[in-house]
C-alpha positions in Angstrom: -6.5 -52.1 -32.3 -5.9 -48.5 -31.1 -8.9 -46.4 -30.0 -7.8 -43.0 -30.9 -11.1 -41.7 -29.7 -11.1 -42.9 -26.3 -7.2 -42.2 -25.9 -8.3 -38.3 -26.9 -10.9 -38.4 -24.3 -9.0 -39.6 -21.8 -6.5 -36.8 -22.3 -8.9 -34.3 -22.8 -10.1 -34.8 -19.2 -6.8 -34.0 -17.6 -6.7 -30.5 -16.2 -4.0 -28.5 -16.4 -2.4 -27.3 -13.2 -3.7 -24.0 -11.4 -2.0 -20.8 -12.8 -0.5 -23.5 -15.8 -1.6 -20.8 -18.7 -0.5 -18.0 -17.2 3.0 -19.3 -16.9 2.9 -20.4 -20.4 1.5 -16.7 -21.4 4.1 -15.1 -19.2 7.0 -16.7 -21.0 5.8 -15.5 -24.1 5.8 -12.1 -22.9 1.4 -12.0 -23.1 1.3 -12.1 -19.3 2.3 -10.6 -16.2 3.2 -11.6 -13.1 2.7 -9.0 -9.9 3.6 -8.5 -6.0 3.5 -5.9 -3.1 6.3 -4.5 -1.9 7.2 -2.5 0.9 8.5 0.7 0.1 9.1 4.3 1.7 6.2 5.7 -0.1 3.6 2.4 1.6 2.6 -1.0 0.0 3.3 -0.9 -3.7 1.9 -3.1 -6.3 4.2 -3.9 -9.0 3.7 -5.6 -12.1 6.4 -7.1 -14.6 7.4 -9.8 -17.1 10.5 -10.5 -19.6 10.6 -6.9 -20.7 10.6 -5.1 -17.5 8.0 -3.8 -15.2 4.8 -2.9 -17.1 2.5 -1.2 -13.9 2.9 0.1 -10.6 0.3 1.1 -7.7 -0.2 2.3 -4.6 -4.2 -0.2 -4.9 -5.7 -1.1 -1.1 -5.5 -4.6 -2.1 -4.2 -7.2 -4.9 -7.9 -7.7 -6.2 -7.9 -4.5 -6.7 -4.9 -3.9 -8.4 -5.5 -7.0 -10.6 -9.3 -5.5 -11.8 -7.3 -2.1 -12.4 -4.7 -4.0 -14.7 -7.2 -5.8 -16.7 -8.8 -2.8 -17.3 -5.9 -0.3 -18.1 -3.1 -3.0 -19.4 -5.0 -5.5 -20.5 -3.3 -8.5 -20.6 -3.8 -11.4 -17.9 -2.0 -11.4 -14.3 -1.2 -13.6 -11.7 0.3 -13.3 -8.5 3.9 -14.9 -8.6 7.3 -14.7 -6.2 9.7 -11.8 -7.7 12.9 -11.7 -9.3 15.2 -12.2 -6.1 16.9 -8.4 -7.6 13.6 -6.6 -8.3 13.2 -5.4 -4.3 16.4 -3.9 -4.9 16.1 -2.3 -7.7 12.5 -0.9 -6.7 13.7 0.7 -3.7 17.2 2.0 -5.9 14.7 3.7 -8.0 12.9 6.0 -5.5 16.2 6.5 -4.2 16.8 8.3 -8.0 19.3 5.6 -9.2 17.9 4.2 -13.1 18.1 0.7 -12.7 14.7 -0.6 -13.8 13.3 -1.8 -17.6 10.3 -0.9 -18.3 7.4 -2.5 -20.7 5.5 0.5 -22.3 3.8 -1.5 -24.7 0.0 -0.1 -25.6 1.5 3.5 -25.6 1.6 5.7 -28.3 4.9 6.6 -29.7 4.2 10.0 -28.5 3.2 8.5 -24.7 6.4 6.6 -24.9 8.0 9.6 -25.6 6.6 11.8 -22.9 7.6 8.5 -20.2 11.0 8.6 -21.5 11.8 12.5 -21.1 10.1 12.3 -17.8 12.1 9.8 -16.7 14.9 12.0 -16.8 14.1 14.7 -14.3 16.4 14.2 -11.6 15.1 13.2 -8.2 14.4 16.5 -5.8 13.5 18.6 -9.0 10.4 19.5 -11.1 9.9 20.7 -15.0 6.6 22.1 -15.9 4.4 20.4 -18.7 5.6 22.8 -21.3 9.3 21.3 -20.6 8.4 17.8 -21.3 6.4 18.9 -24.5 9.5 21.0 -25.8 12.1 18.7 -24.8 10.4 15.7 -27.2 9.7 18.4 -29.9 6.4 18.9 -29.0 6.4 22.4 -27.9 2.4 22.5 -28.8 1.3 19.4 -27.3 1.2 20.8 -23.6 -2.2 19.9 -23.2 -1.4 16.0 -24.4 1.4 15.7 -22.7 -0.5 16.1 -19.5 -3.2 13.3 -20.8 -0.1 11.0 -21.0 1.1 11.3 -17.8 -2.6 11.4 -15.9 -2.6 7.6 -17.8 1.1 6.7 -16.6 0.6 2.7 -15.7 3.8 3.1 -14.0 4.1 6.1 -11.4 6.6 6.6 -8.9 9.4 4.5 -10.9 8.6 7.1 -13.8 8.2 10.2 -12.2 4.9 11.7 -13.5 4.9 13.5 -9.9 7.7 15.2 -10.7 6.1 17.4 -13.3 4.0 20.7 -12.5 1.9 23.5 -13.8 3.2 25.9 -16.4 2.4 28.5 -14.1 4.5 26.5 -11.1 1.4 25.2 -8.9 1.6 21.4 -8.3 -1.2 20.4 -10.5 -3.0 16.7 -10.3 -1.6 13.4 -10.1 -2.7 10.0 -10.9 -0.9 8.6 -8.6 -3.2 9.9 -5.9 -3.9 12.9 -6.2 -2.5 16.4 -5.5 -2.0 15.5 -1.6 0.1 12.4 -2.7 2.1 14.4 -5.5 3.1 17.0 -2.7 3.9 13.9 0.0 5.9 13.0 -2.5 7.8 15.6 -3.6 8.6 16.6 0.0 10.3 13.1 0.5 12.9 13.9 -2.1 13.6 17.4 -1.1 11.5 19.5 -2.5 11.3 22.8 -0.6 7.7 22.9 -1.8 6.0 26.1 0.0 9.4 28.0 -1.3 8.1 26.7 -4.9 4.1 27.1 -4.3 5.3 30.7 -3.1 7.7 31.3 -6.0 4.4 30.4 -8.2 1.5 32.6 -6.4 4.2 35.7 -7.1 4.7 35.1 -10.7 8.2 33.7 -10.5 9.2 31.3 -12.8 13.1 30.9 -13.0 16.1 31.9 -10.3 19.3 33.5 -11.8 22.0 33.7 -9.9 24.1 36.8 -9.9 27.6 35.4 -9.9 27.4 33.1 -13.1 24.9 35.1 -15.2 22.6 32.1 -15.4 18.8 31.3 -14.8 17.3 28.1 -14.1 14.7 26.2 -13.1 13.8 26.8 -8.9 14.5 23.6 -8.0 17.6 23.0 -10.3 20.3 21.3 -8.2 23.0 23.9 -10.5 21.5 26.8 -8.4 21.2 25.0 -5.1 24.3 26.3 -3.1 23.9 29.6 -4.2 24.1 32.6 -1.5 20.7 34.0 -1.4 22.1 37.5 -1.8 23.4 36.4 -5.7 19.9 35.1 -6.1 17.5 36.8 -8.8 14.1 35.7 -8.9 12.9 36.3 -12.7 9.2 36.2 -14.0 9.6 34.8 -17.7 12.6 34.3 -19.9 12.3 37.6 -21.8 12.9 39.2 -18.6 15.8 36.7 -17.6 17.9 37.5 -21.1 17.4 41.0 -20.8 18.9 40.7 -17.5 21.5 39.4 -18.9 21.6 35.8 -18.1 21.6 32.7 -20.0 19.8 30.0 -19.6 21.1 27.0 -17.9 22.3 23.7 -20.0 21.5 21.1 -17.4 17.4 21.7 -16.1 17.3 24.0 -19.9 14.5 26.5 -18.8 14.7 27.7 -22.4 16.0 26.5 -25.9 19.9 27.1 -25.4 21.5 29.0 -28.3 
């Protein structure tokens, strides 16, 4: 006779393997799995799973980054080898190329929205809040735009350091701070005294003489310009009454 009793028992008592759960929860897409990586900006932290990477940071160790994760992701991690293209791909990203997937679940439609457009600020430049908020039809939510990107989970891949003040000063940074922001930023070529100086005067936009048309300071369209076409231009009032129009690739203004 079959005791059915003693033969649950007896499988009750074997344990599964160490990390067994995670694994399981991984491949259902309710873990994560993390490493550090070496990059040009220090030891990053990196978390991902089947729908791209869900957390980066700059943490002084992986306990750390793992008590961080729990509390601001929320779902369980474990430490696990990368995908053998995810090194790659990492440093392609701070190099500006889009090669990553990302896993922005937890966010608000609207946070989403504000990681998306960011995400789209070319490497070397910088938009102002008010630029994001516009640009997802916004225009009011300045204020939250700037909540969404203090609680980015995934800086340096989407470039929350690439956004500044209204009013052209660096502003904070989640991903460490204003000294980290401006460490940052100088790594991909922003001339960053020209643009703090540009801000204490009161200048927001730089038109250039020869094509009638005002952009953004750092706007690569405006980069080559002689300095002796350049106009440096305090609001957009005072750029269209000038005469110049505003730009249709960093769009400093609604374009007509």
């Amino acid at each position: 006779m079959i005791d059915l009793t003693t033969d649950l028992k007896r499988l009750g008592a074997v344990k599964a393997p160490p990390g067994f759960a995670e694994r399981v929860l991984a491949q259902v897409g309710m873990a994560d799995s993390y490493a550090r990586f070496e990059t040009v900006l220090g030891d990053v932290y990196v978390a991902w799973n089947r729908l791209g990477v869900s957390a980066a940071a700059r943490s002084a160790s992986a306990a750390e980054f793992e008590e961080w994760f729990g509390k601001d992701v929320g779902r369980p991690l474990q430490a696990a080898s990368p995908p053998a293209d995810l090194g790659k791909k990492i440093q392609d990203e701070l190099n500006g190329k889009r090669r990553m997937r990302f896993d922005l679940r937890g966010l608000t439609p609207f946070e989403q929205a504000v990681l998306r457009k960011t995400r789209q600020i070319p490497r070397g430049e910088v938009r102002p809040y008010g630029w994001v908020a516009r640009e997802i039809g916004r225009p009011a939510a300045v204020r939250a735009v700037g909540s969404a990107l203090a609680h980015n989970p995934i800086p340096y891949f989407i470039p929350c350091h690439r956004v500044v003040r209204t009013d052209g000063q660096i502003g904070n940074y989640g991903g460490g701070g204003p000294e980290a922001k401006k460490a940052i930023l100088t790594l991909e070529g922003v001339r960053l005294n020209r643009l703090q100086e540009m801000a204490k005067a009161g200048y927001r936009y730089q038109g250039v003489r020869t094509t009638k048309i005002f952009c953004y300071p750092t706007c690569y369209t405006g980069r080559h310009a002689l300095e002796k076409n350049i106009v440096w231009l305090h609001d957009e009032a005072t750029a269209r009454a000038a005469g110049f129009r505003p730009c249709k690739v960093c769009r400093p203004a609604v374009v007509a």
